[in-house]
One Martini backbone bead per residue (centre of mass of N, CA, C, O) as a GRO file, in nm:
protein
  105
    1UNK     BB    1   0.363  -1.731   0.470
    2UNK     BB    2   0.222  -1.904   0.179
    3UNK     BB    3   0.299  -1.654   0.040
    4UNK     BB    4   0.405  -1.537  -0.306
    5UNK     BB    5   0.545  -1.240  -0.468
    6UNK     BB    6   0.317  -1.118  -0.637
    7UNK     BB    7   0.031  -0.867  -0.548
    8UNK     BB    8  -0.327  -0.883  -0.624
    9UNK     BB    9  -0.595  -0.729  -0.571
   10UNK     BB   10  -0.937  -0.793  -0.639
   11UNK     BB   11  -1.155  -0.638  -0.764
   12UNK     BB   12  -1.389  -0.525  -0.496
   13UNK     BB   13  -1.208  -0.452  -0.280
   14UNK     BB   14  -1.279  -0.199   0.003
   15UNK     BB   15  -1.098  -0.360   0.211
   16UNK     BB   16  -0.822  -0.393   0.449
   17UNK     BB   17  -0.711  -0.596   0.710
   18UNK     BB   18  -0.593  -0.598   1.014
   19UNK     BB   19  -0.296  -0.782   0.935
   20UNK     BB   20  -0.350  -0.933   0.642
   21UNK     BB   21  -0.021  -0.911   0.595
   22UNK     BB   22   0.125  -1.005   0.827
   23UNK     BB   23   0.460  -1.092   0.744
   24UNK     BB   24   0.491  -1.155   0.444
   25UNK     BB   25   0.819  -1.220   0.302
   26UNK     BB   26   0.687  -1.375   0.049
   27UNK     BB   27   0.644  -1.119  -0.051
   28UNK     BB   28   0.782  -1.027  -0.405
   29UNK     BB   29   0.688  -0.711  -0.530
   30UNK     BB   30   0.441  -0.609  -0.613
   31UNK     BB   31   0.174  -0.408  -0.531
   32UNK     BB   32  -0.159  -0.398  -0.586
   33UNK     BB   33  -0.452  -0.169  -0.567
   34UNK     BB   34  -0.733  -0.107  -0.597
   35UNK     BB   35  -1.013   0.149  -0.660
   36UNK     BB   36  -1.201   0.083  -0.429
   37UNK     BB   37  -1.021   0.119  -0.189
   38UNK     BB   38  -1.092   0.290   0.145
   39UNK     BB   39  -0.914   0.078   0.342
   40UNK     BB   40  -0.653   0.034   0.561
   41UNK     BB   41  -0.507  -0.164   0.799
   42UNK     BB   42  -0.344  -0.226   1.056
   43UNK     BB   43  -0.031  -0.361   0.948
   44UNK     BB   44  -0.147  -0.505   0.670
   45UNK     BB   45   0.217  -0.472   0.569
   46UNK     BB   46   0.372  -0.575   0.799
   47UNK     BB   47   0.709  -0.682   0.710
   48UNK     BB   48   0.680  -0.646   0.399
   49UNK     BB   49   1.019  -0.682   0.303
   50UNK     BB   50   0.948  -0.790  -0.030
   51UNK     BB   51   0.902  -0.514  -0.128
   52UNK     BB   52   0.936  -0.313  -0.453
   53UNK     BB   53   0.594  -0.190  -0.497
   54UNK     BB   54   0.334   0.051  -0.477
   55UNK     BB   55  -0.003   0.027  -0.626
   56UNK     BB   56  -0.280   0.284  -0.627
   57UNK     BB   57  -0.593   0.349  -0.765
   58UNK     BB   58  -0.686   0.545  -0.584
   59UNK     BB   59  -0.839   0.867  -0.640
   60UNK     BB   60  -0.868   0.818  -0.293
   61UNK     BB   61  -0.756   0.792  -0.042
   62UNK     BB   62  -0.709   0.569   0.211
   63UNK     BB   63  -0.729   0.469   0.484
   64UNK     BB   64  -0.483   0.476   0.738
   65UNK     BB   65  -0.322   0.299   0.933
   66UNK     BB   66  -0.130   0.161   1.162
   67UNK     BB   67   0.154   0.035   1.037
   68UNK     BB   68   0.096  -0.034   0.713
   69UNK     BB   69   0.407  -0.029   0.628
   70UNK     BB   70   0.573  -0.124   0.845
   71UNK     BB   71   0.883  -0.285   0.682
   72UNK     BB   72   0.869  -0.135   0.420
   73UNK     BB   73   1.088  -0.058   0.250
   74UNK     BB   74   1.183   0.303   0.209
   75UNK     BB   75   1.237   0.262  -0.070
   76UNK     BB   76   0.970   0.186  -0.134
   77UNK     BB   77   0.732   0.254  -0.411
   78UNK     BB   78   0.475   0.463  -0.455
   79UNK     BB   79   0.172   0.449  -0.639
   80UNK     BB   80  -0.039   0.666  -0.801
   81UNK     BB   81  -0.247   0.873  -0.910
   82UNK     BB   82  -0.119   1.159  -1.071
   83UNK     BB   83  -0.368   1.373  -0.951
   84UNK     BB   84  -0.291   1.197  -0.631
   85UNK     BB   85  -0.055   1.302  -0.494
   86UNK     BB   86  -0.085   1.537  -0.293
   87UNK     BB   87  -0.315   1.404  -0.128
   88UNK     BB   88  -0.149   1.162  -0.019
   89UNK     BB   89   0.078   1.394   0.084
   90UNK     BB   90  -0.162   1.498   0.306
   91UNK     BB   91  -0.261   1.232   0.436
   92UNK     BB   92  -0.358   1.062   0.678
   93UNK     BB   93  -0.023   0.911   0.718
   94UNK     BB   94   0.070   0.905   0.436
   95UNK     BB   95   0.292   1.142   0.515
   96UNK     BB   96   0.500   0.931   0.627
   97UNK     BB   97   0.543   0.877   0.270
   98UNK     BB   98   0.601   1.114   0.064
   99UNK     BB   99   0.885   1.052  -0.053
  100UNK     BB  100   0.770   0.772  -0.209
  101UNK     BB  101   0.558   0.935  -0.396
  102UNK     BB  102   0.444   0.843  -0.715
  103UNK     BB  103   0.332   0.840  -1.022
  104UNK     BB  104   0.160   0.692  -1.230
  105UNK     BB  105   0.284   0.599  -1.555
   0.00000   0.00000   0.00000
């Protein structure tokens, strides 16, 4: 894709589609996701290798497809909202992160 460095969702974002950003390897630094974004698509963020952190502002988990995270290094830290850590590791999917989910300072 021709996406390059951090990317930050817009406010206003309440859905990321299936697909959204597959592959998109010039991704490379934060991914910021606002606190609107109620639902994350299969595969949306698959393979995008070069992500060093995902920060999620949604105090309530957002539905999370099937391998929307896959191909992004296991090393990349997941930040939610801090009252928010217990629910995203608890929650369908999200599960699959728990152990590098961790409070936005």
């Amino acid at each position: 894709s021709g996406l390059t460095g951090a990317l930050t969702i817009p406010s206003g974002v309440t859905s990321i589609g299936d697909y959204a950003f597959r592959g998109c390897s010039g991704l490379t630094g934060a991914l910021t996701i606002p606190s609107g974004v109620t639902s994350i698509g299969d595969y949306a963020f698959y393979n995008c290798s070069g992500l060093t952190s995902i920060t999620i502002h949604a105090a309530t988990p957002p539905s999370l497809g099937s391998g929307a995270f896959s191909g992004v290094p296991s090393t990349t830290p997941i930040y939610v909202p801090s009252g928010s850590v217990a629910a995203y590791k608890a929650a369908s999917g999200w599960s699959t992160y728990a152990s590098r989910i961790y409070a936005i300072a």
